[in-house]
C-alpha positions as CSV (number, residue, x, y, z in Angstrom):
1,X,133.2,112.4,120.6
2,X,134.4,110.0,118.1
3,X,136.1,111.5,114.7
4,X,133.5,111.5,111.8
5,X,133.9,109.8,108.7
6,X,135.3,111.8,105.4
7,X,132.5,112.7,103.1
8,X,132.1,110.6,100.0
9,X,134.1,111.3,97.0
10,X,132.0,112.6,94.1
11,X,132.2,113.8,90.5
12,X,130.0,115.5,88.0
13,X,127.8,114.1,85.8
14,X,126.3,115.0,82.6
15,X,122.5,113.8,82.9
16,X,119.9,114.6,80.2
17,X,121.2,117.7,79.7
18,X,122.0,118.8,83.5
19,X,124.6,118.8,85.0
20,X,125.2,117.5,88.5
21,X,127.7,116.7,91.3
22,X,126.8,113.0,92.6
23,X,128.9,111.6,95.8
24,X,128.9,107.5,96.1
25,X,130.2,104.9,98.3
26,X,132.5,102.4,97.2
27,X,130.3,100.0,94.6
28,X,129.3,96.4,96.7
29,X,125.7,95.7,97.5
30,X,123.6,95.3,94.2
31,X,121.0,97.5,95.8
32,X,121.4,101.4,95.2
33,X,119.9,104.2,97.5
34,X,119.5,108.0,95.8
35,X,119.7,110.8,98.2
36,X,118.5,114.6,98.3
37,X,119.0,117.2,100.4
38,X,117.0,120.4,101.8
39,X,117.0,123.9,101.0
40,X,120.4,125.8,101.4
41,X,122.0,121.7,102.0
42,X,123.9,119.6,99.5
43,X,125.2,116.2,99.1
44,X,127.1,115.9,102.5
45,X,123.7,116.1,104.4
46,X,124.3,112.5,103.8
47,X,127.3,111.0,104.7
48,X,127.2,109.2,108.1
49,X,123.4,107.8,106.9
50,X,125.2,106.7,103.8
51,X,128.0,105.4,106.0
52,X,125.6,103.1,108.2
53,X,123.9,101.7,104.9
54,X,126.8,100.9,103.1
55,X,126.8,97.3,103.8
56,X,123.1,97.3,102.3
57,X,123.0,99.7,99.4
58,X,125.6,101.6,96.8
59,X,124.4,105.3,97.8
60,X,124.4,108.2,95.6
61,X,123.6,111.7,97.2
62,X,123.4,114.8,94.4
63,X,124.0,118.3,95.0
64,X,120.6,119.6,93.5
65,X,121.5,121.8,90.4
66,X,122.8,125.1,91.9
67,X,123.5,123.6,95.3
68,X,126.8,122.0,96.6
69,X,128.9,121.2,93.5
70,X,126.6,120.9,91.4
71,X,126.9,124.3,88.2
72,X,123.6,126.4,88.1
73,X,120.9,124.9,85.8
74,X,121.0,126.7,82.0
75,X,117.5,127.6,82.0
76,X,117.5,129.0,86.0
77,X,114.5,126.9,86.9
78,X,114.3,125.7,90.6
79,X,111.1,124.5,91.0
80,X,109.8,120.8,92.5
81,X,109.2,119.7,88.9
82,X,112.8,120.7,87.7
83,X,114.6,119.1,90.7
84,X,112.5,115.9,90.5
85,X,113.6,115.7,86.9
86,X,117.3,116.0,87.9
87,X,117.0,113.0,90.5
88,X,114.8,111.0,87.5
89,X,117.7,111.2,85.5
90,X,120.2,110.4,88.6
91,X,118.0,107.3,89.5
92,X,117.7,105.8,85.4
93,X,121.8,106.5,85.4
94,X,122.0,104.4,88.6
95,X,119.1,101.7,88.1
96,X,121.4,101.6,84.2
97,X,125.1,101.1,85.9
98,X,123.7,99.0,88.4
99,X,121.4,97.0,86.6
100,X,119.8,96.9,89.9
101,X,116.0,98.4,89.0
102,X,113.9,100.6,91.2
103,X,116.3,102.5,94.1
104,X,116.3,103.3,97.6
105,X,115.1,106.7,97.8
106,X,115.8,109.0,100.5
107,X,114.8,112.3,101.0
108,X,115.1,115.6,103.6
109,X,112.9,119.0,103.7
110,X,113.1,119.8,100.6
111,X,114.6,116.6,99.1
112,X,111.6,115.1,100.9
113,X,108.8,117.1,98.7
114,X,111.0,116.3,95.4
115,X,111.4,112.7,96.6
116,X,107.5,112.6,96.8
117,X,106.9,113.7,93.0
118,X,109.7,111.5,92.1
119,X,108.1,108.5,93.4
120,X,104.2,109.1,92.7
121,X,105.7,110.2,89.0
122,X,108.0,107.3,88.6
123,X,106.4,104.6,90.3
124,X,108.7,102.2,88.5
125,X,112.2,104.0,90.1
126,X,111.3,103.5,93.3
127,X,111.6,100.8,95.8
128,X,111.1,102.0,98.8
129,X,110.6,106.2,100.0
130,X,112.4,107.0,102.9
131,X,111.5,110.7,104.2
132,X,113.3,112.5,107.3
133,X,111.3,115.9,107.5
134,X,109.5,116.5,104.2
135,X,108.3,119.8,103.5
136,X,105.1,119.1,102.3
137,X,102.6,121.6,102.4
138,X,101.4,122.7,105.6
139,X,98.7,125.5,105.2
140,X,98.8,126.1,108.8
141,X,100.5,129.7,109.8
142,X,103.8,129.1,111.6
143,X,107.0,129.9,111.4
144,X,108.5,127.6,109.2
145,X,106.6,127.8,106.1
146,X,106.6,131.7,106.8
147,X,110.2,131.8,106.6
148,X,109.8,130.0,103.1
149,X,107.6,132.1,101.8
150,X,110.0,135.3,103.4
151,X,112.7,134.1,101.7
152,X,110.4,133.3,98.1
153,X,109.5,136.9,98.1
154,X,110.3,139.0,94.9
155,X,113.0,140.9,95.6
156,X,112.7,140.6,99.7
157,X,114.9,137.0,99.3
158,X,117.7,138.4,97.4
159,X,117.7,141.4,99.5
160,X,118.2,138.8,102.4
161,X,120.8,137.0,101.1
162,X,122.7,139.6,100.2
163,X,122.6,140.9,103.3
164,X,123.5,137.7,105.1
165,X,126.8,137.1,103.5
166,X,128.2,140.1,105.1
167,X,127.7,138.2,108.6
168,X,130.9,135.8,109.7
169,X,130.1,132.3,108.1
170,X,131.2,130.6,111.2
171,X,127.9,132.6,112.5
172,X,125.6,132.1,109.5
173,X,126.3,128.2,110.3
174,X,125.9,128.0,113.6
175,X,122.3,129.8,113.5
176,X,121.7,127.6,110.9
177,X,122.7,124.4,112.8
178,X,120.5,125.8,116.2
179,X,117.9,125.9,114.0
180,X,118.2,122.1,112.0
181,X,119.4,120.5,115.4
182,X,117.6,119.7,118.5
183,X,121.0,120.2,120.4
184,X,124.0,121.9,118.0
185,X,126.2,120.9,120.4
186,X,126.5,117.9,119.3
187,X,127.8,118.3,116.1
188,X,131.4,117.3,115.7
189,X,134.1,120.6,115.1
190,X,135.4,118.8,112.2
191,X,132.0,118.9,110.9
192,X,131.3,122.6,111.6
193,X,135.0,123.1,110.3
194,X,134.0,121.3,107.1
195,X,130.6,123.3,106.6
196,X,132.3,127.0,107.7
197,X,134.8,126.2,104.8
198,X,131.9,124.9,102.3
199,X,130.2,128.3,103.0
200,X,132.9,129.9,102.4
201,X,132.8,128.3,98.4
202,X,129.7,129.2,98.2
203,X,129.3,133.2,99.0
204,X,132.1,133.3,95.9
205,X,129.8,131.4,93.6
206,X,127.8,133.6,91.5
207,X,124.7,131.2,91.2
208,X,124.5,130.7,95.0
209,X,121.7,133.4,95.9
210,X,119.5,132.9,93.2
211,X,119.7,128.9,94.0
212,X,118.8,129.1,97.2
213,X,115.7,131.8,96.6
214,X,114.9,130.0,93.6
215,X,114.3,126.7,95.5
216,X,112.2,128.4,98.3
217,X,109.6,130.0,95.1
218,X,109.6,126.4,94.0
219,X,108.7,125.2,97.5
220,X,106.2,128.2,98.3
221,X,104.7,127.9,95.2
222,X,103.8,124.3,96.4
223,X,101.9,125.4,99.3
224,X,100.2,128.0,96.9
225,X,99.2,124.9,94.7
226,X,97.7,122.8,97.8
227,X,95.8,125.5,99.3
228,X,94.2,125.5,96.1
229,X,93.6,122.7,95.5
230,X,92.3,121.6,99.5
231,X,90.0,124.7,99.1
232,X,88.5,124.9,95.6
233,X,87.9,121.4,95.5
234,X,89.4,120.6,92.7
235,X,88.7,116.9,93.1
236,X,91.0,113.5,93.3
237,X,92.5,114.9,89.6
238,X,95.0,117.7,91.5
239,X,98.7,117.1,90.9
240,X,99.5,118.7,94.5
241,X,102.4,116.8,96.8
242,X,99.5,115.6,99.2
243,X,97.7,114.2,96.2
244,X,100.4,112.6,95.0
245,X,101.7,111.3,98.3
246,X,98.5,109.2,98.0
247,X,99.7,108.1,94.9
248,X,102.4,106.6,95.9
249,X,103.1,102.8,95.6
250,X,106.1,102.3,97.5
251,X,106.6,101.5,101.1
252,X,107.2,105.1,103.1
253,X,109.1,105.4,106.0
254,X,108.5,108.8,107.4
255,X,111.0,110.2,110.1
256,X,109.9,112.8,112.1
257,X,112.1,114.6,115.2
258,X,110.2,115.8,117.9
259,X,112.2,119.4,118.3
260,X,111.8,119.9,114.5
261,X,111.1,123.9,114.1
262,X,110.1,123.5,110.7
263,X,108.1,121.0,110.1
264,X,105.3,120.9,112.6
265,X,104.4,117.3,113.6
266,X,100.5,117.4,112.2
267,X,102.2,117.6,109.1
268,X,103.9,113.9,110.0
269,X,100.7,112.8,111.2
270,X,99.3,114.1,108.2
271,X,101.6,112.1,105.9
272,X,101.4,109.1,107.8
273,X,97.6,108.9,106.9
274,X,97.9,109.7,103.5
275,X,101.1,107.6,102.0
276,X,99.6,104.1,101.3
277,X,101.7,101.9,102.6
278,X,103.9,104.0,105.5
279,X,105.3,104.0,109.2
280,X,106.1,106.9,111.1
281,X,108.7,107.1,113.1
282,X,109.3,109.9,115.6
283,X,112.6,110.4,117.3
284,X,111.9,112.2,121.1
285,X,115.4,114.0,120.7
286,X,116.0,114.8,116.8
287,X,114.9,118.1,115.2
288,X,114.8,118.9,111.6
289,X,117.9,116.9,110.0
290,X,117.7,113.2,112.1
291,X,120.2,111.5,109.3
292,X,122.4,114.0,110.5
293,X,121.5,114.0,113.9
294,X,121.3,109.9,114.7
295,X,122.3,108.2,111.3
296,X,122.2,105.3,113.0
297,X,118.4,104.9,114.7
298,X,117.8,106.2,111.1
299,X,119.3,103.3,109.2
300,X,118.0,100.7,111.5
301,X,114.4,102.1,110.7
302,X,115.4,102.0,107.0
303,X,116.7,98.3,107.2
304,X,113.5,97.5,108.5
305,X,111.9,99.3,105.5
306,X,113.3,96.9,103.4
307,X,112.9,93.9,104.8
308,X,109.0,95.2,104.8
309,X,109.5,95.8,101.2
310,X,111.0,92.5,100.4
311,X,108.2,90.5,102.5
312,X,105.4,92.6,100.4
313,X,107.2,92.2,97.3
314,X,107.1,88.0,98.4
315,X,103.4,88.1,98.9
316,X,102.3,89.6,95.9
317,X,104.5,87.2,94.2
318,X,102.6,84.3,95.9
319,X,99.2,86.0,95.0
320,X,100.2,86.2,91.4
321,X,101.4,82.6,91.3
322,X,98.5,81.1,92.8
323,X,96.1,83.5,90.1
């Protein structure tokens, strides 16, 4: 098992009011790629996928306010809306240091539902959408968006977390990695050293329960919105993810693991006929967290993305010539 690479350096930023912790790799392609993580993740989600792409794209992975590095937001608000506005403002400071217009954007479980808002809000941001896992609403019961909506409960979430920090973390983490990979144990011991220690941070943090049950209301409260919306009938006008995954104008590369235990693979199918212009592409032995998992098979499927993009981008150039 080779030695992993070091996780990106990073720094705070001051963005439109918020404060948050971005990582980057060393400055080089003109191209930049923005990168969010999931529930109860952070910034280092991303560093071998960053790794591989390097040679293509600058990449810039944020702790979502609250998670990672990143301070608590001043107004306590963790919902979809507030997190897409944090990666709005990442993506403008990017697009404006690099001068290099619409970005790259990745995003992972929860990172995948922001990522969606972001791009069918933004249209202008974003170049391509790349999603491993998005947690977009499935109304179907199972366990995974049970366990969201557990852990949203009033009172019942906290109660929860509290109660977890009192187990070892080197437990907590390893629970947490049998549930994210299709086999945990692959993952490197410098990487489960790395996230034992980043745990560790965390429990002393006074922000850290209230991010993490704060970010599963905003993601529950989703699903409330869709099932609304798919059964009143509210019409082609609903701001729901689904409805604005159909919104979206950028080419979508969905990644989908088959052992994923949280995001059921009808809700990748589902996604794959509702995003305009999208490929799915399901790994047979990745679970929840493939950029993690194979960072490689990911950024091949990514490179392709863009050469897609830049063929599209050619046509409609042509089309608009010969008008």
């Amino acid at each position: 098992m080779n030695e992993p690479i070091a996780h990106w350096p990073g720094k705070v930023l001051e963005l439109d009011g918020t404060a948050v912790h971005v990582r980057s790799t060393p400055a080089g392609p003109d191209e930049a790629g923005v990168f969010v993580h999931g529930l109860a993740g952070s910034a280092t989600n991303w560093t071998d996928l960053m790794g591989e792409l390097s040679g293509t794209m600058t990449g810039y992975a944020l702790d979502l306010p609250g998670a990672g590095y990143s301070p608590a937001p001043a107004d306590g608000d963790y919902s979809i809306s507030a997190h897409a506005r944090a990666v709005i403002a990442l993506v403008e400071h990017v697009a404006l240091k690099q001068g290099a217009g619409p970005v790259h954007l990745f995003g992972n479980s929860l990172g995948g539902a922001v990522s969606v808002r972001v791009a069918a809000t933004r249209p202008d941001l974003v170049r391509t959408l790349t999603l491993v896992s998005p947690a977009l609403p499935d109304l179907t019961p199972r366990y995974g968006p049970a366990r969201v909506a557990f852990s949203a409960t009033p009172g019942l979430g906290e109660w929860v977390v509290g109660r977890l920090r009192h187990l070892p973390a080197e437990r907590r983490i390893k629970a947490t990695m049998a549930m994210c990979y299709a086999d945990a144990t692959r993952v490197h011991p410098l990487r489960l050293k790395d996230a034992v220690a980043e745990l560790i941070r965390r429990d002393e943090l006074p922000h850290t329960g209230a991010s993490l049950v704060g970010s599963a209301r905003g993601l529950a409260s989703e699903y409330i919105r869709a099932y609304l919306e798919e059964y009143r009938r509210r019409g082609d006008g609903g701001d729901s993810l689904w409805r604005q995954a159909a919104r979206v104008q950028a080419p979508t590369l969905v990644v989908h693991g088959v052992h994923d235990r949280l995001v059921h693979a009808r809700t990748a199918i589902r996604a794959a006929r509702t995003f305009p212009d999208v490929r799915l592409v399901v790994l047979p032995h990745a679970a929840h967290v493939a950029q993690m998992e194979y960072p490689e098979v990911v950024a091949r499927e990514v490179r392709a993305l863009i050469d897609h993009a830049r063929a599209r981008d050619a046509r409609q150039d042509a089309v608009r010539q010969d008008a």
